[in-house]
N, C-alpha and C positions, 0 to 999 in steps of 0.2 A: 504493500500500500504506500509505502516511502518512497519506492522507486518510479511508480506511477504518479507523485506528482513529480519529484524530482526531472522526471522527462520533460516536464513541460515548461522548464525552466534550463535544457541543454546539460546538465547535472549530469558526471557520470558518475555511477556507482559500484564499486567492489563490494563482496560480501566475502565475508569470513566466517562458515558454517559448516558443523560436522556430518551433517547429513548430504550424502552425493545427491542425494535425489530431495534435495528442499526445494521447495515451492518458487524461491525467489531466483533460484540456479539460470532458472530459461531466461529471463529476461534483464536481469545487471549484465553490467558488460564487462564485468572481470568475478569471476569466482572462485574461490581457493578452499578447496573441502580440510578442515583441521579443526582441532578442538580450540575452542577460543578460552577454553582456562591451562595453556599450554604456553610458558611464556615464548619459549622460542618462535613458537606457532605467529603467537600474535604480534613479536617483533618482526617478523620474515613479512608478513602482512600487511604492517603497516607503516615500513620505512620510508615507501616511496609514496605517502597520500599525503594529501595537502590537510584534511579535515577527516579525524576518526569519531563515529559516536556507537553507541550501541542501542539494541534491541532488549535486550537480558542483562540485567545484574553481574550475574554470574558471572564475571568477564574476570581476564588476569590481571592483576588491577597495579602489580609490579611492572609488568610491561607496559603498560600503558602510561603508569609515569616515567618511564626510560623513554619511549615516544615520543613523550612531550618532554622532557630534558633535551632531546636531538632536535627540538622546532615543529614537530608538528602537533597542530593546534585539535584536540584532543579535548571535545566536550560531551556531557558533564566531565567536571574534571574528574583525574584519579584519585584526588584527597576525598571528593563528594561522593564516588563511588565505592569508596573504601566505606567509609561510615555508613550508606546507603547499606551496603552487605552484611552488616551486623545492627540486628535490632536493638543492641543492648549498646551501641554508640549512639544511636535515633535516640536511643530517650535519652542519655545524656546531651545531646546535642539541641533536645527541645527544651529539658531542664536549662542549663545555661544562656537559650536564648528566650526565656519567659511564654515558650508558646505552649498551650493546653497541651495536657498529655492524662492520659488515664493513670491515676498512681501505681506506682512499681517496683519491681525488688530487682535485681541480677544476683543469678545464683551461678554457681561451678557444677552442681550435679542435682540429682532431685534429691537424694539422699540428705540433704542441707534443708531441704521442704520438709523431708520427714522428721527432722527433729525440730523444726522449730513449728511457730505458732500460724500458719496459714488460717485463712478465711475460708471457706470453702461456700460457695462454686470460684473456683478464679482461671483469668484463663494464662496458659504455660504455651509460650513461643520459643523454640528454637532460636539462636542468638544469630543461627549462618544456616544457608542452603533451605529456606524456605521459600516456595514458589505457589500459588494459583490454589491458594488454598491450605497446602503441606505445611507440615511444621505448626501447626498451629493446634492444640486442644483445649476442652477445656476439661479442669480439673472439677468434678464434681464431688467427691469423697475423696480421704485417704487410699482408699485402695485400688484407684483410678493411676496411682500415680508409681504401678508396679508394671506398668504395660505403656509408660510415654518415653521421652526423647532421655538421652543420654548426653551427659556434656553440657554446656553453658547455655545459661537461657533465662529470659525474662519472665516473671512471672510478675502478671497485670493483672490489678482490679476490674470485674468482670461490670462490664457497665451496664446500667438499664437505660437499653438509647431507644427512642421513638425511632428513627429512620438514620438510615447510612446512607452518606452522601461524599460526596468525590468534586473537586474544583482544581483545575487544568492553569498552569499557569506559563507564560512564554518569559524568556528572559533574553536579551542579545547581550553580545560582549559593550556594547554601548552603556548599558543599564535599561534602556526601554523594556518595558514591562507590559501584557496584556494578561486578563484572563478570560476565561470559557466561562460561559454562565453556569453556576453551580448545578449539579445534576443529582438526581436521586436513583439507588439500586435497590432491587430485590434477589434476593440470592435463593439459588437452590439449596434448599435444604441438606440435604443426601449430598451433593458434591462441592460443598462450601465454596461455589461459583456465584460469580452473579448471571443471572438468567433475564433479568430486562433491567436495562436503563431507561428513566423517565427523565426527558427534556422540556419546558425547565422543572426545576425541582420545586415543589410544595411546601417553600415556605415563605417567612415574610424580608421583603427587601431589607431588613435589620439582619436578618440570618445571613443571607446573600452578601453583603456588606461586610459581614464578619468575615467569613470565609474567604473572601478574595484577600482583608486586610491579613489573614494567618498566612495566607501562599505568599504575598509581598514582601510578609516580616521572614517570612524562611528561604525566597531568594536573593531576599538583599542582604542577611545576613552571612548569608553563605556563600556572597557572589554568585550563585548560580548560573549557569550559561547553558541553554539548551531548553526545553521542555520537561513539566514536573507535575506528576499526578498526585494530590495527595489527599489519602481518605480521611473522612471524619464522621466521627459520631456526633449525630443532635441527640443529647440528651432530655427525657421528660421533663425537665425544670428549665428547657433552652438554653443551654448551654453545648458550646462546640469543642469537641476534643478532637487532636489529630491522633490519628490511628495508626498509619502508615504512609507510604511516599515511594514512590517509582517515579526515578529522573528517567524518562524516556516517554514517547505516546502510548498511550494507555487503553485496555479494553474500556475505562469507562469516555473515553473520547472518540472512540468507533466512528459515532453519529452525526461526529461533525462534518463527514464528507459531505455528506448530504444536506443537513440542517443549518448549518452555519456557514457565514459567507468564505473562513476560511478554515480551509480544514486543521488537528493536530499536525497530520504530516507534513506540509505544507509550513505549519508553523514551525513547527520543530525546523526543517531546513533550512526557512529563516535566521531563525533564532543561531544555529551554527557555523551559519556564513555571517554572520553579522551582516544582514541585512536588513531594512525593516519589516517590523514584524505587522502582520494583515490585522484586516477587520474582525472580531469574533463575533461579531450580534449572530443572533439566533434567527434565521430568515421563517423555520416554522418549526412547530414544535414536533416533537422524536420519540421516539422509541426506540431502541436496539436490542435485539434479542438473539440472544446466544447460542449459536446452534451446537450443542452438544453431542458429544456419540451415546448414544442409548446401551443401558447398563445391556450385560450380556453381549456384546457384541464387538468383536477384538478381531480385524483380519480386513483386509481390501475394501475401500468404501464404496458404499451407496448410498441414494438421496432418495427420500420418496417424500413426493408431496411440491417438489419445487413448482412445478407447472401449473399449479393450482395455484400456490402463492405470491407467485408470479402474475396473474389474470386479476389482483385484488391491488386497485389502487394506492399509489403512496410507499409501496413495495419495493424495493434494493436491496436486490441481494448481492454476497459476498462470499463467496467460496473460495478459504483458504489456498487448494492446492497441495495438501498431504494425500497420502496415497491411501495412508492407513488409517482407520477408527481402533477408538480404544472407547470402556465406557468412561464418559464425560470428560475425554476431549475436545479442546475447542477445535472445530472444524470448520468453523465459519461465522458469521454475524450477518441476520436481517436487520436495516432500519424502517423501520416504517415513520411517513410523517404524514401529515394533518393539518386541516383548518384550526383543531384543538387538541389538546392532548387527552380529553377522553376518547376524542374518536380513535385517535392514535394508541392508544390502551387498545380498547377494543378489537384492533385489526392486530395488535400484535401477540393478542391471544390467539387471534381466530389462526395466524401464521405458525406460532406453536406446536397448536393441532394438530396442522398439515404438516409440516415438516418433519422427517425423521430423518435421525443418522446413523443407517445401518450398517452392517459387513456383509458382503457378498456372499 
């Protein structure tokens, strides 16, 4: 989706991904199949480019400061993506710069849980290597916590939030700043996804207001350069906590292809060339719905239902390009838009229905 706007601005793109057969292979015009948490990999990769960002976290984050020690301009940077990779740096990092955060402990193993005075329910994240859900439980009893992660990891007060919601922010090496109008998710239960985003989000322009000023206060304080997705809880007494933070475009900015005058990706390549950053109003309101692969179903994919939901107004579909389903990977995103956002609700149930994602 990057390298589809990136075309239309003469941009060429390399990619550095371990899969021979990724989606994005056919159409960049330089691909190099290696592990990107491989330093050598990611040095050999990125000696001769003008401008490196990522996709995924996970990245080598050693080499990518030697990269940018050699001159190439290398955004978010590798200090932001270091901390980015360790949860239990995000909350000290929000600590220090006075932005909400749900309160928390960092522990070295759970064994340090079991002897001391826990709350229970609370939830226990992993401090490294959590992704799209992973890493993440929550602790409901003591005896929950014989069967979770091993090794360092935050354990956070379990919040009672009304709604999770997500606010996109752009930053260039200039300082110019935009954001995406705040948005609201609902997640699948069973695969701790989120399964629709609602544009704009349901609350009042004081919530709105907050949220953009917490993404300002966490890119100006941390220089930011690039694009930065960061979740937050509205709590039942209205109050905003950040939850998490993905420096890169984000499943909850999907919709902007469509809905907004300028898309993440689009902004994000901005935002890395230092150039200026576009318009984000909300041309109409969205929905985005997650196409998942359906439990039980692991081997070569299939689609059923597209052609139908295809024929229903306001409909954009987006099919990643993986070859293979697994249950509840992302395999793609509809957005559907509207005069309103209930109609737009509406029709992105009705797309739900119809779409499956199955294995041959």
């Amino acid at each position: 989706m990057f390298i589809q706007e990136a075309v239309n601005y003469d941009v060429r793109v390399a990619i550095l991904d371990p899969s021979p057969d990724a989606p994005c292979a056919s159409i960049c015009h330089e691909f190099m199949c290696g592990s990107f948490q491989d330093f050598d990999t990611v040095l050999a990769f990125g000696k001769n480019k003008d401008v490196i960002t990522v996709e995924i976290e996970h990245v080598n984050v050693d080499a990518l400061a030697e990269l940018e020690q050699q001159g190439v301009r290398v955004f978010p940077r590798p200090s932001f993506l270091r901390m980015v990779q360790d949860k239990g740096l995000q909350k000290e990092f929000y600590a220090a710069h006075n932005i909400p955060t749900a309160p928390y402990k960092l522990i070295e193993n759970v064994q340090q849980i079991q002897s001391g005075d826990e709350t229970f329910p609370f939830v226990l994240k992993s401090r490294t290597g959590g992704y799209d859900g992973k890493g993440v439980q929550i602790i409901r009893t003591p005896q929950h916590l014989s069967n979770t992660f091993t090794g360092p990891c935050v354990a956070e007060e379990m919040i009672d939030f009304s709604k999770e919601l997500s606010v996109i922010i752009a930053r260039n090496k200039q300082g110019e700043m935009r954001t995406f109008p705040l948005v609201e998710m609902e997640f699948n239960p069973e695969a701790n996804l989120v399964e629709f985003l609602f544009s704009p989000a349901q609350v009042s322009s004081s919530i709105e207001a907050q949220a953009q000023s917490i993404a300002q206060s966490i890119a100006e304080s941390s220089d930011f350069v690039g694009l930065l997705a960061i979740e937050l809880f509205l709590t039942k007494d209205g109050n905003l906590l950040v939850n998490e933070m993905a420096p890169r475009p984000h499943n909850s900015g999907h919709h902007t292809i469509e809905a907004c005058t300028t898309s993440q990706y689009e902004q994000h390549m901005r935002a890395i060339a230092s150039l200026p950053l576009g318009d984000t109003r909300l041309i109409e309101p969205a929905v985005m719905v997650n196409l998942l692969g359906e439990a039980g179903h692991d081997g070569p994919v299939q689609y059923e239902g597209l052609e139908e939901a295809m024929a229903l107004p306001g409909v954009h579909i987006h099919l990643y390009g993986k070859s293979r389903t697994k249950p509840f990977r992302k395999m793609g995103h509809v957005t559907v838009t509207a005069p309103d956002l209930t109609r737009a609700q509406q029709r992105a149930r009705e797309v739900l229905g119809l779409v499956k994602v199955v294995s041959c």
